[in-house]
C-alpha positions as CSV (number, residue, x, y, z in Angstrom):
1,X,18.3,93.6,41.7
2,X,19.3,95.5,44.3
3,X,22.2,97.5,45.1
4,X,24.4,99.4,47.7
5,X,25.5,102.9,47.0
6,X,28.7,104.2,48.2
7,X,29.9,107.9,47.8
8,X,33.7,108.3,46.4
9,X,36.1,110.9,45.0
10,X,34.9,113.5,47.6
11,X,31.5,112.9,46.7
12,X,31.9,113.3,42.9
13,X,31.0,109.8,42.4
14,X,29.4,106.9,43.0
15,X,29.4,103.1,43.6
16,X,26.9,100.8,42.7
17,X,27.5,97.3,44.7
18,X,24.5,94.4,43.8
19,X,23.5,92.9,47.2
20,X,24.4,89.6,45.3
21,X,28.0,89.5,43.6
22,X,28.3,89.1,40.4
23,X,31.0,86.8,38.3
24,X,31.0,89.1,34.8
25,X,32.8,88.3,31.7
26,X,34.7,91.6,31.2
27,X,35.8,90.7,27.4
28,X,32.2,90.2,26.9
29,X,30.9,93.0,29.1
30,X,33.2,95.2,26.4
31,X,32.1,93.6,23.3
32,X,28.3,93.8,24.0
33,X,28.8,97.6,25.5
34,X,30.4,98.2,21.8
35,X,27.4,96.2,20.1
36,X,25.3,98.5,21.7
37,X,27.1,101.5,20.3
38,X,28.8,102.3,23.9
39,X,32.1,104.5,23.5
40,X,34.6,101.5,25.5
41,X,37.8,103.4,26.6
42,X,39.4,100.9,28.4
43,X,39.1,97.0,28.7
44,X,41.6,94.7,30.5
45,X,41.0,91.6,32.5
46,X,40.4,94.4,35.9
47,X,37.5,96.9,34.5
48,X,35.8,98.5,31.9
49,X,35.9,101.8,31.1
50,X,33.1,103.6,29.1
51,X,31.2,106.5,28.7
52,X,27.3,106.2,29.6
53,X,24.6,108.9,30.4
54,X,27.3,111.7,30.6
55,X,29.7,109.8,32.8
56,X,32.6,107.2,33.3
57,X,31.5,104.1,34.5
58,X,33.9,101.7,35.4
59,X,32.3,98.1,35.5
60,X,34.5,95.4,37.3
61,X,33.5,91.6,37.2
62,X,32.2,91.7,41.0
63,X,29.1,93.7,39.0
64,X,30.4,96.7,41.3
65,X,30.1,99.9,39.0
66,X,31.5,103.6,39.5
67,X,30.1,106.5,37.8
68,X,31.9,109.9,37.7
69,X,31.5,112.4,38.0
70,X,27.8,111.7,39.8
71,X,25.9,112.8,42.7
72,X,22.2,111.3,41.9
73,X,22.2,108.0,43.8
74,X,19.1,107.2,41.8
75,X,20.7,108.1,38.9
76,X,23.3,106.0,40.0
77,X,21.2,102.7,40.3
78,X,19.5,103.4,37.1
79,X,22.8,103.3,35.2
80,X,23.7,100.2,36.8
81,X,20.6,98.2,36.1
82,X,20.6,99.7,32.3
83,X,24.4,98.6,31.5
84,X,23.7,94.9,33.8
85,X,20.5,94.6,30.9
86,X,23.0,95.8,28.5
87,X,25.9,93.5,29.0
88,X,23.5,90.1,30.0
């Protein structure tokens, strides 16, 4: 998959965009994040908040994810392509 990375929050984090748009489940995105032992600390039917590798990510149902605080966009691209593997 491949992804777009955009630089937010005065460069203290990043956004992960998939070149395709995604059409996630958030209720289920939530559920299997908790199945797999992921700290959830916010679900609604906008975005998920939980904690993963050391940050915040927010996942929304486009398949857009924000990490902060983050500067690696590697890193960045990583995380989103372990939590979309996660949550599928």
């Amino acid at each position: 998959m491949r992804f777009t990375t955009i630089r937010l929050c005065g460069g203290k984090a990043l956004m992960a965009v998939p070149a395709e748009e995604l059409d996630l489940d958030l209720a289920r995105v939530a559920d299997a994040l908790e199945k797999g032992g992921v700290a959830v600390k916010k679900r609604d039917e906008m975005m998920v908040v939980a904690e993963w590798g050391g940050a915040e990510a927010t996942i929304y149902s486009q398949g857009k994810i924000m990490f902060f605080p983050m500067k690696d966009k590697a890193a960045c691209v990583r995380n989103a392509l372990e939590i979309l593997e996660t949550v599928k």
